[in-house]
C-alpha positions in Angstrom: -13.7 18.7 0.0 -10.3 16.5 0.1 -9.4 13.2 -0.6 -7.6 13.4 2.8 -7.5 16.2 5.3 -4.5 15.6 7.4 -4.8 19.0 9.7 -8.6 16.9 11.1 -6.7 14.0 11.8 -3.6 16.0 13.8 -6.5 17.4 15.8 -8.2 14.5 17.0 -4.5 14.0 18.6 -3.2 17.0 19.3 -2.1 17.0 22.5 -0.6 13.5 22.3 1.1 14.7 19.1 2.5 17.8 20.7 3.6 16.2 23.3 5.2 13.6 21.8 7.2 15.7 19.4 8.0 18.4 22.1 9.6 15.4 23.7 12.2 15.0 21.2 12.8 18.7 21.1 13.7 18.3 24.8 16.1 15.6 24.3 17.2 16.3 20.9 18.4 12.5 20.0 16.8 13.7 16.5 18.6 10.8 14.8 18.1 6.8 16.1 16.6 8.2 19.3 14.8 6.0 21.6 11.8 6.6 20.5 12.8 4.5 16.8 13.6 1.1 18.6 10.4 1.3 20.8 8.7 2.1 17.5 9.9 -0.9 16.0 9.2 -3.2 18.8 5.8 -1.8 18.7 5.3 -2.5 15.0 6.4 -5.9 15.0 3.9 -6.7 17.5 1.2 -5.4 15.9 2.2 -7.1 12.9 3.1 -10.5 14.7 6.9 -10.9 13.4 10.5 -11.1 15.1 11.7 -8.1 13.3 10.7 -4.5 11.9 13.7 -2.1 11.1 12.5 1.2 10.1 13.9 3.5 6.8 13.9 5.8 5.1 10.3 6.0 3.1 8.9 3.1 1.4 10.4 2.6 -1.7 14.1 2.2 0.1 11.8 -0.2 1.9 11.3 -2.6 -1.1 15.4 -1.6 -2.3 16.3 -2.6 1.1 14.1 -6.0 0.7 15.6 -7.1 -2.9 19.0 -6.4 -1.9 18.7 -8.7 1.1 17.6 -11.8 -0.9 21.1 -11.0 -3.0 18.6 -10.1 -6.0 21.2 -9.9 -9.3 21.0 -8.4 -12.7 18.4 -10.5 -14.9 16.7 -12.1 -11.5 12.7 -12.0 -12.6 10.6 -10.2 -10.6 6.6 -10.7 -10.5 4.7 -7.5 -9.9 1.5 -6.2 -10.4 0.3 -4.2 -13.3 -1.9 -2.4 -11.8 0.1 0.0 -8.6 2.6 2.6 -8.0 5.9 2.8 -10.1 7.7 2.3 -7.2 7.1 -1.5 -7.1 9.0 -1.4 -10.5 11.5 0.9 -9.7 13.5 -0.9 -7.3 13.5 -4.0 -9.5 15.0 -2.3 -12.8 17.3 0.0 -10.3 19.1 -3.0 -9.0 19.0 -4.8 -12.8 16.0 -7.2 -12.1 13.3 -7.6 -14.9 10.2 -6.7 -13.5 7.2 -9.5 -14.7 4.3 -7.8 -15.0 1.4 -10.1 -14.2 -2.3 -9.2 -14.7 -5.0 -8.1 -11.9 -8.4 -9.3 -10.6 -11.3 -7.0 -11.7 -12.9 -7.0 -8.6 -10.4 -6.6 -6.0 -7.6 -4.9 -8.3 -4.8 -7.2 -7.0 -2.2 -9.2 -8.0 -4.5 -12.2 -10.0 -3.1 -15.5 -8.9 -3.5 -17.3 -12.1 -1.6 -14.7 -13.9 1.5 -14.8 -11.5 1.6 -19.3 -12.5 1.3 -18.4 -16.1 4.4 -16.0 -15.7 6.7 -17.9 -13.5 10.1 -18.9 -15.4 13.7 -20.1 -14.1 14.9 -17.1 -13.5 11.9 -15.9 -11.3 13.3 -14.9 -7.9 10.7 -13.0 -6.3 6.7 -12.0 -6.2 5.9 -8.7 -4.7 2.2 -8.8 -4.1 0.6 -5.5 -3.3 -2.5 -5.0 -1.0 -3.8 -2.5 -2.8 -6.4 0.4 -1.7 -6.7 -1.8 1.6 -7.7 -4.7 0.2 -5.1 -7.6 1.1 -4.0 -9.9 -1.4 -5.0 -13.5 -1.9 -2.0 -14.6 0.8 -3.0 -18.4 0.6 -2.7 -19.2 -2.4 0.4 -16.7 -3.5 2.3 -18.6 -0.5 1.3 -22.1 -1.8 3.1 -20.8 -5.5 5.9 -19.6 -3.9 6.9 -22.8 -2.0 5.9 -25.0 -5.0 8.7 -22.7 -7.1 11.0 -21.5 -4.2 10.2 -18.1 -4.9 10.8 -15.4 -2.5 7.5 -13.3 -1.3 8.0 -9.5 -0.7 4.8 -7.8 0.3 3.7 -4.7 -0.4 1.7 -2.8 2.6 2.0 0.3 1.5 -1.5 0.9 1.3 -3.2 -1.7 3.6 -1.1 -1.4 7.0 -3.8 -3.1 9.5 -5.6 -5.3 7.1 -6.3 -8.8 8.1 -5.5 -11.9 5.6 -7.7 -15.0 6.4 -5.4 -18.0 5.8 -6.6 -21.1 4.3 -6.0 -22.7 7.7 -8.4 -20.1 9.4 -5.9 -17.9 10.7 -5.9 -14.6 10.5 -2.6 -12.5 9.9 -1.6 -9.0 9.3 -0.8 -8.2 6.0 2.6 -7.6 5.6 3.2 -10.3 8.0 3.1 -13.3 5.9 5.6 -13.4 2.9 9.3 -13.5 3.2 9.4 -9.8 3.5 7.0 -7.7 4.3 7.2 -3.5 4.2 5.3 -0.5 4.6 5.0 3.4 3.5 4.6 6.1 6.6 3.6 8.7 3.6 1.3 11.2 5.4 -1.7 9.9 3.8 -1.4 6.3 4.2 -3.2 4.4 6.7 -0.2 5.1 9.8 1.6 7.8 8.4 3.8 9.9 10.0 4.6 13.9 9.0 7.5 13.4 6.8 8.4 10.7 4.6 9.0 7.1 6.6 8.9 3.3 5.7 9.5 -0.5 7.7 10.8 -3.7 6.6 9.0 -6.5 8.5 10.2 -10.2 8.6 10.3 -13.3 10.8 14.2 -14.5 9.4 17.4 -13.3 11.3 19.5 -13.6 8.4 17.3 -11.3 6.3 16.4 -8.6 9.0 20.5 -8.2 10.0 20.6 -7.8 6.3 18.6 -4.9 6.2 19.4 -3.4 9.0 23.2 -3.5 8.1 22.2 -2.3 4.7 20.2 0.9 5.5 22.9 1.8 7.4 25.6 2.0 5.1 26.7 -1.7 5.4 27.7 -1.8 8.9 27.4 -4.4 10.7 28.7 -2.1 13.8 30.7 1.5 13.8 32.9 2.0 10.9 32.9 -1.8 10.0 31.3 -1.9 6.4 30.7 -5.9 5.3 28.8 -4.7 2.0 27.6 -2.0 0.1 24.6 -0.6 1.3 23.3 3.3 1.8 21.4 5.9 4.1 17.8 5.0 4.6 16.3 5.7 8.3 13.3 6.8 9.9 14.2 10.3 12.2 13.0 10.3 15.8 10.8 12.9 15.0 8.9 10.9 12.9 9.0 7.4 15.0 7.8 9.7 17.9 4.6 10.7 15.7 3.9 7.0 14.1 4.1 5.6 18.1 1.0 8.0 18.9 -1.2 7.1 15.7 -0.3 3.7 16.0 -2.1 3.7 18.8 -5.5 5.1 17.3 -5.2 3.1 14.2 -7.5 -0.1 15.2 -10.1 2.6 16.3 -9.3 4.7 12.7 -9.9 1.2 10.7 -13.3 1.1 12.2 -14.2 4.4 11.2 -13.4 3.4 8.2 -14.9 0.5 7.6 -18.2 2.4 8.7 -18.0 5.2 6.2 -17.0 2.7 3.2 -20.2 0.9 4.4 -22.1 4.6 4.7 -20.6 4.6 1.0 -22.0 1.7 -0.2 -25.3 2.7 1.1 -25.5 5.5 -0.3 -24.2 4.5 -3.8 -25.9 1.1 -4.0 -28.8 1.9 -6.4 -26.8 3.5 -8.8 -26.8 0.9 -11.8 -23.4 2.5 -13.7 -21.9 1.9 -10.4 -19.5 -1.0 -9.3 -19.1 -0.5 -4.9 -15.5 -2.3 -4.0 -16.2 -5.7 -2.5 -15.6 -8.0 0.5 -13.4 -10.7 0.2 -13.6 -14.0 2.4 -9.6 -14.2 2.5 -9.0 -11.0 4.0 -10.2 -7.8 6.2 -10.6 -4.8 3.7 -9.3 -1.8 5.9 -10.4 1.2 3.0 -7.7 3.1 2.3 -9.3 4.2 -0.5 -13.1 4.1 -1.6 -13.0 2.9 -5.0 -15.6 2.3 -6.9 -15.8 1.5 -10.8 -17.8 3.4 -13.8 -18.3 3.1 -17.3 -15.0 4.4 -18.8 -16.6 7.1 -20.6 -18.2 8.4 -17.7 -15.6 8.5 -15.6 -13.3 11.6 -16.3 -16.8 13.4 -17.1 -17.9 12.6 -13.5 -14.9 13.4 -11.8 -14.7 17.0 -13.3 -18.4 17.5 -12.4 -17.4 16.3 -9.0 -14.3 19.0 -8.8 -17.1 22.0 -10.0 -18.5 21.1 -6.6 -15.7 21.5 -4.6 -15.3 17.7 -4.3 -11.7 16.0 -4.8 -11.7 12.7 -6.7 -8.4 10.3 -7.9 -7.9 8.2 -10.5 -5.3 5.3 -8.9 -3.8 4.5 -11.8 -4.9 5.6 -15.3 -1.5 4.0 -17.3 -0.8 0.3 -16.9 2.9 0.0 -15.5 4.6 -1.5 -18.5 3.1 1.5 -20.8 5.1 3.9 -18.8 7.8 5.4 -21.2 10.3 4.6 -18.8 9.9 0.9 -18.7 9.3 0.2 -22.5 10.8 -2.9 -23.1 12.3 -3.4 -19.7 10.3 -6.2 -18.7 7.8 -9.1 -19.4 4.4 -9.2 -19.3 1.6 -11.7 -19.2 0.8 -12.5 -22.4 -3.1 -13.0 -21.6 -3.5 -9.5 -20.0 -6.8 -8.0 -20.0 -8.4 -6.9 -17.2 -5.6 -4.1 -16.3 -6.6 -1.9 -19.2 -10.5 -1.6 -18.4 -9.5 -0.6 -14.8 -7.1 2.0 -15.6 -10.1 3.6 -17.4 -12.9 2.8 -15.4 -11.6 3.4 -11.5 -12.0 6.5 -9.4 -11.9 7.1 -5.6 -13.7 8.9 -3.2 -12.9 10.9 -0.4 -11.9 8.6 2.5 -10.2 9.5 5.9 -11.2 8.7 9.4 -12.6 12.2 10.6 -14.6 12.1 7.0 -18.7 12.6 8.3 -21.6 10.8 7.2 -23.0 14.5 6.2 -19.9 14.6 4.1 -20.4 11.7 2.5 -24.1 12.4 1.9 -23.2 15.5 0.0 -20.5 13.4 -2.1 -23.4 10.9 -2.9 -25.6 13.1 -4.0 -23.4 14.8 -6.5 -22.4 11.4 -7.9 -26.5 10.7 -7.8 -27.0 13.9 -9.6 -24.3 13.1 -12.6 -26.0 9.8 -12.9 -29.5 11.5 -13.0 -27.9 14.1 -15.5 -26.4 11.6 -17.7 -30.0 9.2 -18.3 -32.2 12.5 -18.9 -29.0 13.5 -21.7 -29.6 9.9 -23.2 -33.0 9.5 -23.3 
C-alpha cells in the first residue's frame, strides 16, 4: 500500500484532466499560456490576496520571496528546526543566516516562544511552516513580527487549504496572512500538479511586481532587465492541470479530514500511541497522518509495517542544523529540546483522498498487531 497513489487520484478526474491537457496540445501556448494567468487569478481568490504569480517549484518560491524583501548577506532568518531543507536553503544560498528556532511537540510547528527568544538586530525575516497540514499559530507570529518589524514568509507547502483562526475570529487561508506567502505544486502535495510547480502569494504591489519581475529574469517588460533575477515559471501544462484539482480540492480536504478521523478511531486505544491533534487556531487539512511512538519502537514498527506491504515515512529523522551541510552556518535556540524527540519518535501513515476506510482498517490492524506483539515480548 502507498503513502500516496497518484494514478487513483488522476482517475477520479480523468476526463476533466484529459481534457484539460489535450487543450493545450491543441493550442500549443506551452509556455505563459492562458491557462497560467486564469490559474493565478483563481489561486488568489481562493487564498483571499491581490496577488499569486506562479514559478517554477517551491523552493524558487521562497528564493523568489527573500529576494524581494532585498534580503542581504548576514540578514537573520528564523526557521523551523523541524521541516524540509529547502526552507534553509534559500536563506544560506542568498548569504542569510538561517535561525533555527525550536518546535511544539504537539503540533510540530514553529514554537512561538522559541522564535522571541531568538530574535536579534539583524533578524529580517520568520518563515513559519504549516507543517503536515497543520497551520501555524498565525496570531501570535504576526503580533511578534509587528512588535520587531520583521518580515513574515509563510510556508504552505504542505498545508495549501488549511484554515488559520485569527485572534479576532477570522478565519484565513494559510499562506494568506504573512508578508509573503508560497506554495509547492509537487505531485503529492495537497494541489499538486504533474510536474514540478510553485506560487508566491501576497497582498503588497511593491512585493508581487518584485517577484514577478524576478522570476522572469528581471524584466520589468521585454528585454528591459531592472535587476538580476532568473528563470522560474509554472508551464501551461501544468497550470492547466492545477485549475482542474483546484476545483476538487475543498471536496479532497473533506475526505481527508474523514479518514484522519477514521484514523484516530481506529488507533485511539493504543496506549504507545500519540494521534496528531486539533488545534483551536486553525483547520488541520491532513496532509500527512502523523502520529507519535516510543522512539525505540518506531523504526521497528515501520519495517513490520513494510513486511506487509504497507508504506510508512519518517518526516524528518535529522534536525536541520545537524545536516552536514549547514554545520556552523547558522544559530540555533539555545534552549532546544523538543526537536530531537520528534525526529525519533514520528512516523506517517498512508493518507490521500481516494485512501478507503477498508484500507485504513488493514493499516490499523497491523499497527494493533505490532503493539500486541511488542507487550506479549515484554511481559
Amino acid at each position: 500500500m502507498k503513502m500516496v497513489d497518484l494514478y487513483s487520484q488522476y482517475l477520479s478526474m480523468k476526463k476533466e484532466i484529459d481534457s484539460a491537457i489535450m487543450g493545450v496540445v491543441a493550442s500549443s501556448d506551452f509556455i505563459k499560456g492562458a491557462e497560467v494567468a486564469l490559474l493565478e487569478e483563481e489561486l488568489a481568490e481562493y487564498i483571499g490576496v491581490r496577488h499569486c504569480i506562479t514559478c517554477g517549484n517551491g523552493t524558487d518560491a521562497l528564493i523568489l520571496s527573500l529576494m524581494a524583501m532585498d534580503l542581504m548577506p548576514g540578514d537573520e532568518v528564523i526557521v523551523p528546526s523541524f521541516a524540509f531543507a529547502s526552507i534553509v536553503e534559500g536563506v544560506l544560498l542568498l548569504g542569510g543566516v538561517p535561525v533555527f528556532a525550536d518546535v511544539d511537540n504537539t503540533t510540530f510547528n514553529i514554537d512561538v516562544k522559541s522564535v522571541e527568544r531568538v530574535i536579534s538586530d539583524r533578524t529580517k525575516a520568520i518563515v513559519p511552516v504549516h507543517l503536515f497540514g497543520q497551520p501555524c499559530n498565525m496570531s501570535d507570529l504576526m503580533e511578534i513580527s509587528r512588535s520587531h518589524k520583521i518580515m513574515v514568509i509563510e510556508d504552505n507547502a504542505q498545508s495549501f487549504g488549511a484554515l488559520c483562526r485569527m485572534n479576532s475570529g477570522k478565519e484565513i487561508y494559510a499562506g494568506g496572512i504573512g508578508d509573503i506567502g508560497y506554495t509547492s505544486f509537487f505531485p503529492t502535495k495537497m494541489l499538486g500538479c504533474y510536474g514540478d510547480g510553485g506560487a508566491v502569494f501576497t497582498n503588497s504591489d511593491i512585493l508581487a511586481k518584485r517577484v514577478r519581475e524576478l522570476s522572469n529574469h528581471g524584466q520589468c517588460y521585454k528585454y528591459m532587465h531592472e535587476m538580476i533575477g532568473f528563470n522560474s515559471r509554472l508551464d501551461t501544462m501544468q497550470a492547466a492541470v492545477l485549475r482542474v484539482k483546484l476545483k476538487h480540492l475543498s471536496q479532497s480536504i473533506r475526505g481527508r479530514r474523514m479518514l484522519a478521523e477514521h484514523y484516530s478511531k481506529l488507533l485511539s486505544d493504543i496506549e504507545d500511541i500519540e494521534l496528531p491533534v486539533e488545534v483551536n487556531y486553525g483547520k488541520h487539512v491532513y496532509h500527512q497522518y502523523t502520529i507519535k511512538i516510543k522512539p525505540s519502537m518506531r523504526d521497528e514498527l515501520k519495517e513490520m509495517l513494510m513486511t506487509r506491504g504497507i508504506q510508512s515515512m519518517v518526516y524528518y529523522p535529522m534536525p536541520l542544523f545537524e545536516q552536514p551541510a549547514y554545520w556552523g552556518k547558522g544559530l540555533c535556540d539555545p534552549e532546544m529540546n523538543i526537536c530531537h524527540s520528534l525526529c525519533k519518535s514520528v512516523l506517517s501513515l498512508p493518507m490521500y483522498g481516494e485512501l478507503t476506510y477498508g484500507q485504513q482498517d488493514e493499516i490499523a490492524y497491523a499497527v494493533k498487531a505490532y503493539f500486541n506483539n511488542h507487550n506479549v515480548y515484554k511481559s
